[in-house]
N, C-alpha and C positions, 0 to 999 in steps of 0.2 A: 592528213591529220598532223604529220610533223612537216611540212614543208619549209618551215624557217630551221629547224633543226636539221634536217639534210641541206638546205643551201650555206649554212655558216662550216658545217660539216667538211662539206667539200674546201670553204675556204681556208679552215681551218688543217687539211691535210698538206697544204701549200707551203705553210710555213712552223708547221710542228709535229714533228714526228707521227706518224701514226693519225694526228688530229687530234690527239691527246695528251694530258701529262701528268697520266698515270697509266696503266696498258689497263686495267679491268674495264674502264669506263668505254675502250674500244667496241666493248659488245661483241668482240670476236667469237668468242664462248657460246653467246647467244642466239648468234646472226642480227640483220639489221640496223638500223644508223644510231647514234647514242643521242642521248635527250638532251639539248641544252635548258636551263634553266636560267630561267629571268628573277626568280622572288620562292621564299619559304617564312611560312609565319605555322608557329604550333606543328602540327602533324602536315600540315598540307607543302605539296611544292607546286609551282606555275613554271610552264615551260614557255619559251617564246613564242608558243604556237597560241598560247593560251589556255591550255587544256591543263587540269587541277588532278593532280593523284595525293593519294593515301603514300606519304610516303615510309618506309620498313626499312632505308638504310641510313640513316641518320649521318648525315657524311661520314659513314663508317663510323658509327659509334659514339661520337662527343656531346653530339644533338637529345642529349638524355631527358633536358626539360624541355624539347621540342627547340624550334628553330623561334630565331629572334626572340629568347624571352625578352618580356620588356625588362626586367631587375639587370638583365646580364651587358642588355644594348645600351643602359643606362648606365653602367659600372664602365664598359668601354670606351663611353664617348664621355664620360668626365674625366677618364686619365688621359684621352688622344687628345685634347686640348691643353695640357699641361706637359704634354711631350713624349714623343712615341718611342724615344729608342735614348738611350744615354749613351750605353757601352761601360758603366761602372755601375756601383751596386743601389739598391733601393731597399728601402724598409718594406716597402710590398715582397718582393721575394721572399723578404725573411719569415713576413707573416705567410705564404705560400709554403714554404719549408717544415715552419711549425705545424700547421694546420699537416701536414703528409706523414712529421713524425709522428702527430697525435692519434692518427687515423690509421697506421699500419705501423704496430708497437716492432715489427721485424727492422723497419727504418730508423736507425739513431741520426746518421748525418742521412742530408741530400743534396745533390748537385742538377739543377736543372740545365737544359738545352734547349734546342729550337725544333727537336722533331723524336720520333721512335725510332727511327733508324738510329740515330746519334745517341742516344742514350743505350741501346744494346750492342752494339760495337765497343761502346766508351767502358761499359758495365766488362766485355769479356777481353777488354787489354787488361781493366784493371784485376779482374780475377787472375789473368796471367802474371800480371805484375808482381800481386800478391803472392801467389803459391812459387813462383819462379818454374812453373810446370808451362808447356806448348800447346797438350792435345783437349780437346776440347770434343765434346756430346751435344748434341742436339736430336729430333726424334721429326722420321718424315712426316710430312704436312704438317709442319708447324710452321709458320713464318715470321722471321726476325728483325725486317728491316732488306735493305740490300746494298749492303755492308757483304765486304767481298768473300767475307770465309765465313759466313752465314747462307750466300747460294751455293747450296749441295747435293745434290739427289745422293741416295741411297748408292754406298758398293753391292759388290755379287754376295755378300756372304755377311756373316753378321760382325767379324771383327777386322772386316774391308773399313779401309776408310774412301772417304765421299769422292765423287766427280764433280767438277765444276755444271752447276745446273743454265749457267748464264754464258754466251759469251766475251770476254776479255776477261775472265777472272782465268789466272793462270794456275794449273793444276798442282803446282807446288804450295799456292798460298793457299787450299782445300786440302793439302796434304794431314793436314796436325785434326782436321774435323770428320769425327766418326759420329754416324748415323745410325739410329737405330730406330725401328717399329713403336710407334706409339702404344704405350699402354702393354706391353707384352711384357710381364715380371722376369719372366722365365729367361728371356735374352737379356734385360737388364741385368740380373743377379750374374749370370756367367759374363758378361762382357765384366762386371767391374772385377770380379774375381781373378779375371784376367790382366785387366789391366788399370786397374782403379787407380792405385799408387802411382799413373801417369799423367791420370787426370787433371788438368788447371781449373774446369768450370762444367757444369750439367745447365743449358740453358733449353729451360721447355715452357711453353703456352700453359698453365694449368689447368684451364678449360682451353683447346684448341677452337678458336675461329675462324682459322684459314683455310680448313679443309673441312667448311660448314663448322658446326656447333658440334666439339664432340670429349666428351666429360669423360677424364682417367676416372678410375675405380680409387676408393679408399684403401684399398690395401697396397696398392702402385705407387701412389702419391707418398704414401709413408715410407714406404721400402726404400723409394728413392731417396726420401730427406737422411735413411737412417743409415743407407750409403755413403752419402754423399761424408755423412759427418765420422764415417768410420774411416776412409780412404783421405781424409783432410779436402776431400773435393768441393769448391764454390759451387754452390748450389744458385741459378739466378730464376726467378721468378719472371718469366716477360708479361706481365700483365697490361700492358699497354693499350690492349683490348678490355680487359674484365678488368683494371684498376676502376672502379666504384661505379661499374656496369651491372654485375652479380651481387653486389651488395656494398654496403659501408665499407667494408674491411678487405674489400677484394675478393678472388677466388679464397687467396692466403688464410683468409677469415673464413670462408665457408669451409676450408678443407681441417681446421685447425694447425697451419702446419708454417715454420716460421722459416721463411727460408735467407740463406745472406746477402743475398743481392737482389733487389725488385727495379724495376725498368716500367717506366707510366709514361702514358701521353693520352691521346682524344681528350679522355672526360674534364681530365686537370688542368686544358686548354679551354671548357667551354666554347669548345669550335673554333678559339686559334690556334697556332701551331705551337706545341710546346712538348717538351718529352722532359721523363726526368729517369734518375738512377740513385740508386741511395740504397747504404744499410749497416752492418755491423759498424759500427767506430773505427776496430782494429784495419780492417780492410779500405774503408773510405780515407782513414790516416793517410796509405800511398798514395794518394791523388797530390799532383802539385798544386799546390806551393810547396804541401805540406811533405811530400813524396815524391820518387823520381818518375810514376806514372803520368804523363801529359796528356791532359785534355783541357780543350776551350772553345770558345764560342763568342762570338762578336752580339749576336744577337741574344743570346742564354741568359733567361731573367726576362724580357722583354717584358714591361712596363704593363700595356698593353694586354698582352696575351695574360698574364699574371692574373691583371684586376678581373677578369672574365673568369680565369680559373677558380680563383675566391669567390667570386659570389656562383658560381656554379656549385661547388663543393660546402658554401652556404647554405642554398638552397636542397640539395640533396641526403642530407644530414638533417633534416627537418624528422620528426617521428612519423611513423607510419609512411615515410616516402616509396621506398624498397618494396614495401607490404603490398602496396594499390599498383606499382607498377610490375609486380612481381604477379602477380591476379590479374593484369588487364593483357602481360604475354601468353601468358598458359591461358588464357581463356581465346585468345588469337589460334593459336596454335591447335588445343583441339578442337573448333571448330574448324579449321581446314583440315584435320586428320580425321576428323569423323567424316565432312564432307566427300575424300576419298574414298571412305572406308564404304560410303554409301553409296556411291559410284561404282565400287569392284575394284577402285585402283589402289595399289601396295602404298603405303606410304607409313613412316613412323616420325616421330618430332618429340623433342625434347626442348627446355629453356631452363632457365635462371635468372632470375633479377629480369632485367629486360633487354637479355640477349637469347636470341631460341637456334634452331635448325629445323628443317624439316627436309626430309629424305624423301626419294622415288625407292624408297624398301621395305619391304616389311618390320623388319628389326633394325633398330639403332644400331650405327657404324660405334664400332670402339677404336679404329685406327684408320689409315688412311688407305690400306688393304680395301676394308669395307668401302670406305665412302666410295672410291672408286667403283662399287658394284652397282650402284645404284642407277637406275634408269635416268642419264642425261638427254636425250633427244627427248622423252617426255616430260624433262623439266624447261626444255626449251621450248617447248609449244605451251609450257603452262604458263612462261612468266609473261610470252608476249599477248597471249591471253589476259591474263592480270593486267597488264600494262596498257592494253585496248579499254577495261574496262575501268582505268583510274587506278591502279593499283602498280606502286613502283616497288620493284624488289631487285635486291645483287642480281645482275646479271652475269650471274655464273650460279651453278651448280655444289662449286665448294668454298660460298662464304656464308657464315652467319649473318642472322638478317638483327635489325634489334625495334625496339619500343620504347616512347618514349611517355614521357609523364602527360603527353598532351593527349594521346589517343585515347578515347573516350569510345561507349559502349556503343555508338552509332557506326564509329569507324570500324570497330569487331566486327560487328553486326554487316557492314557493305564489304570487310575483306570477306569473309564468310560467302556472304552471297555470289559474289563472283567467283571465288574458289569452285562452289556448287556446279555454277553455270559454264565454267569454264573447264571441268573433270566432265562434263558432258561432252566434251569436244574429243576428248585425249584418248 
């Protein structure tokens, strides 16, 4: 069934790492050879083998109006004719910039790059810069990019600071970043109490998507913004996932809650590579020219990538967008949660806009404690199940999967069935 996909496979271990160049796509998580693909139009992808799936990961997240829209393939290919890369500035950026301050009122300036890694690195120099503070928060299973003092696991204790989770990052540059349990107030409030007035920056997922789909409480999210601004601590937003995946406004927008520094990529790329960083005035000031904080980017603005982000962020700002794709994930979701449930098998799923999770638990994970609990060897017979029967999902366990504005009540209706047929198997 994949026979072109394991022969390039193999060719392709030959000469790049792993066979890959990204580790998830290894499929290690899952077992088995990873899919290459040849073509995606709407909801569907075609692999070299030929064979058509329902695709759920949208290249992680950007693919929100589905793959190839035509508006977006068409805004692309009238600026890559008029020139792909300058390396000085464009009146497109500017309208990209405006359009980001308009749409997330916490953004006054913005500075774009060429990826999310780069913009959350760039985002917690300049918080440092800012505050003239070193130590810096982040909260396990979230993930940031892999930027060197963002790979951390968890210390022994709750006001441990982190270990290098990667290696070549050296345990001194992981020195200055403490880790703490997601979503848990109660360590939150004592750690700042502790040491808050040390703090340079709190940079957290505000829906987590790296450890599956998994949504802080309203009273967490708040605690944290009204820490941060008691302690002078940079509060950063990494929405780079959920920037205008969970809605118009972001998480930001769904939680009410304005934080100083936000961090975007996927969606604002329309599936080229692009990240951005932007917010208060005061704190974007440091940034040179204007400040003694350095950051840049050869590629940053990219032409291109830009005109794709605008008419994506045109497109999605349409009324009732959010609404239909907001109703076509939740309606994805429990139909494979009921289908377990009818099965006998544990399962719990939650989403937002058209980003979900679905768990091997009976109750929703609040941190990454939980997610960990959850039956992975039977999410691994589940997905290559799916995947036999058309159906392409993260191969792993701990990413959100998402929806895009292209899947339609047939494709619900076929992930459904196969969910069914395949919790017969498990």
């Amino acid at each position: 069934m994949y026979e072109q996909s394991k022969k390039l496979f193999d060719k392709s271990q030959r000469v790049i790492p792993g066979g890959v160049n990204s580790p998830v796509r290894a499929f290690r998580a899952v077992g088995g050879t990873p899919i290459f693909f040849r073509e995606a139009k709407g909801a569907y992808l075609w692999d070299v083998d030929g064979n058509k799936f329902i695709d759920y990961i949208g290249s992680w997240g950007p693919a929100i109006l589905g793959h190839a829209h035509p508006e977006v393939v068409k805004a692309v290919q009238e600026r890559a004719v008029k020139g792909m890369s300058f390396g000085a500035p464009t009146e497109a950026e500017l309208e990209l910039a405006e359009r980001l301050v308009e749409l997330l009122p916490s953004i006054e300036q913005v500075r774009l790059t060429s990826s999310g890694t780069e913009a959350t690195m760039s985002a917690i120099r300049l918080a440092r810069g800012f505050t003239g503070r070193t130590k810096i928060m982040k909260f396990e299973g979230c993930y940031h990019g892999h930027g060197d003092a963002l790979l951390v696991k968890a210390g022994s204790g709750a006001l441990t600071f982190g270990h290098p989770s990667s290696a070549g990052v050296p345990a001194d540059v992981v020195a200055n970043t403490l880790v703490l349990s997601y979503n848990e107030l109660d360590e939150l409030e004592k750690t700042f109490a502790t040491i808050g007035d040390e703090l340079a920056c709190v940079i957290i997922e505000p829906i987590a998507g790296n450890m599956n789909f998994v949504m802080p409480s309203v009273d967490y999210m708040n605690s944290l913004r009204a820490l941060c601004t008691r302690h002078g601590v940079v509060l950063i937003f990494d929405e780079v996932m959920t920037g205008f995946r969970v809605g118009l406004h972001g998480a930001q927008g769904h939680y009410g809650i304005t934080p100083d520094l936000t961090t975007l990529g996927k969606v604002i790329g329309g599936g080229m590579p692009v990240g951005a960083f932007g917010g208060r005035r005061d704190i974007m000031a440091h940034l040179a020219p204007l400040g003694g904080v350095y950051q840049a980017g050869t590629l940053s603005g990219n032409p291109v990538a830009v005109a794709a982000g605008l008419k994506t962020l045109e497109l999605v700002a349409k009324p009732g967008f959010f609404e239909a794709l907001a109703a076509s994930t939740s309606q994805m979701v429990e139909g494979v949660r009921s289908a377990a449930h009818a099965a006998g098998i544990p399962m719990s799923g939650a989403s937002l806009g058209g980003m979900f999770g679905l768990y091997f638990r009976e109750k929703l994970p609040t941190n990454y404690a939980e997610v960990m609990e959850a039956d992975r060897e039977r999410f691994n017979k589940y997905f290559h199940g799916m995947l036999a029967r058309g159906i392409y999902l993260a191969p792993s366990a701990f990413e959100a999967g998402f929806v895009s504005a292209m899947h339609n009540a047939s494709d619900i209706e076929a992930t459904t069935t196969a969910a069914r047929e395949v919790f017969k198997t498990l």
